[in-house]
C-alpha positions in Angstrom: -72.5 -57.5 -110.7 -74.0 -60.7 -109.1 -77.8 -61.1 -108.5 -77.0 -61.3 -105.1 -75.9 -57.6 -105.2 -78.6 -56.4 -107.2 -80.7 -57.1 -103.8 -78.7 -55.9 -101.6 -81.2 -55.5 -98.7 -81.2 -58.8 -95.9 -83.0 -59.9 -93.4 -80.6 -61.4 -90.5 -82.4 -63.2 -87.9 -82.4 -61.7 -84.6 -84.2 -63.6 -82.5 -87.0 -65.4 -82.6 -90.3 -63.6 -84.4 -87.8 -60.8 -85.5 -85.5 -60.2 -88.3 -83.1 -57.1 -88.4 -82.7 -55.0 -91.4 -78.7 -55.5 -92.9 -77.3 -53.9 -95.9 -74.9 -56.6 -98.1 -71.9 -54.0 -99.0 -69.9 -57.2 -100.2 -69.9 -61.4 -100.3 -67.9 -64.2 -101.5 -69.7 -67.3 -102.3 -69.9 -68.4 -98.3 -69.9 -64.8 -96.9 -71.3 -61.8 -96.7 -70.3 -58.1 -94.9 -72.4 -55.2 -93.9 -73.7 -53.2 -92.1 -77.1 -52.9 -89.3 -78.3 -49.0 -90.8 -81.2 -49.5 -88.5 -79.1 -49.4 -84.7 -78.0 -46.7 -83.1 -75.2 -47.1 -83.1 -73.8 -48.5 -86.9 -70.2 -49.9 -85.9 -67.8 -51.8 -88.2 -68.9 -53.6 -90.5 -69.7 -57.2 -89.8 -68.8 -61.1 -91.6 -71.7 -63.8 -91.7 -72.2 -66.9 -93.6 -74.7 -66.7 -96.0 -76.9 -69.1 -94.5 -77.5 -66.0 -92.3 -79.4 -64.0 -94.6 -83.5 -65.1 -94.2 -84.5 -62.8 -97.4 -83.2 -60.4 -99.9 -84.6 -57.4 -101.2 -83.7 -54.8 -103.6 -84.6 -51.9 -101.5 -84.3 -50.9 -98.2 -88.4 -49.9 -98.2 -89.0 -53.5 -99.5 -86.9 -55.2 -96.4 -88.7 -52.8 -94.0 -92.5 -53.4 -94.9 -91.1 -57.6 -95.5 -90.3 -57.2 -91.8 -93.3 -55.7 -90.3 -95.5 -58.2 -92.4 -93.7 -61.1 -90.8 -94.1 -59.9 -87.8 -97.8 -59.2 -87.9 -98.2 -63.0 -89.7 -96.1 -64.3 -86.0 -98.5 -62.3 -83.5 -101.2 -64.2 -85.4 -100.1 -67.0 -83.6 -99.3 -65.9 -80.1 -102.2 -67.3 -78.4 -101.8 -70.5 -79.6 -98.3 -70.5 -78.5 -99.1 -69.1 -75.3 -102.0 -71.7 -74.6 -99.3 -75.0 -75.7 -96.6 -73.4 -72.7 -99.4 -73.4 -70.1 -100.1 -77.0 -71.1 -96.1 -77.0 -70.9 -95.8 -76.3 -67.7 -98.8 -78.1 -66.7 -97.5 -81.1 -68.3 -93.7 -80.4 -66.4 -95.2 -79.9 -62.8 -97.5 -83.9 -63.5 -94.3 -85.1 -64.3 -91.9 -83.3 -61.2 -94.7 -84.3 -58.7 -94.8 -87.7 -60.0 -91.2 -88.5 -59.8 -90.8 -87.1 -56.2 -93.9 -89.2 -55.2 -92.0 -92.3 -56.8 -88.9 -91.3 -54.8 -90.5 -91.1 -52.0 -92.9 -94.5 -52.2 -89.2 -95.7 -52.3 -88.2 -94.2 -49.6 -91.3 -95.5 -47.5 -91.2 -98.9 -48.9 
C-alpha cells in the first residue's frame, strides 16, 4: 500500500474559502477516484488529477476539523477583503467616469 492510501481522506477545492471532503478509493500516479460522502446525494464515483487534492488525511475526523479550521482562518480576513472591493469599485467607477469624460471632450472639441 502507497502512502498516498494510507491517508486516504482529501480535501478537493470547491470554491473559493471552501474545500469539500473526498474519500481516495483508488489513484495512479496522475489520478485519483472517489467519492463526495459528505452530499446528498453520493453518485458514481469521480476521476481528478492529483493536483486536485489541497490536503490529505488519514481519517475522515482529521479532514473534517482541517476543513472548519481553514475556514475560520479565511473569515479572519473578510473585512479586509471586503474593504479592498469597495476601494475596487471605487477605483472602477474614477476610471468609467473618466474615460466617458475623455470621449466626450472629444466629442466637444
Amino acid at each position: 500500500m502507497s502512502n498516498r492510501i494510507e491517508r486516504p481522506w482529501a480535501l478537493m477545492r470547491h470554491h473559493a474559502g471552501w474545500a469539500d471532503v473526498f474519500l481516495i478509493e483508488s489513484e495512479t500516479r496522475d489520478s485519483i477516484t472517489g467519492v463526495y460522502p459528505d452530499r446528498e446525494t453520493v453518485g458514481p464515483p469521480v476521476n481528478y488529477s492529483v493536483r486536485a487534492v489541497l490536503a490529505r488525511f488519514e481519517t475522515l475526523e482529521a479532514a473534517r476539523a482541517a476543513r472548519e479550521g481553514a475556514v475560520l482562518e479565511w473569515r479572519k480576513h473578510d473585512a479586509a477583503v471586503r474593504e479592498a472591493e469597495e476601494k475596487l469599485r471605487v477605483a472602477e467607477k474614477a476610471r468609467e467616469d473618466a474615460w466617458l469624460t475623455c470621449l466626450r471632450d472629444a466629442a466637444s472639441a
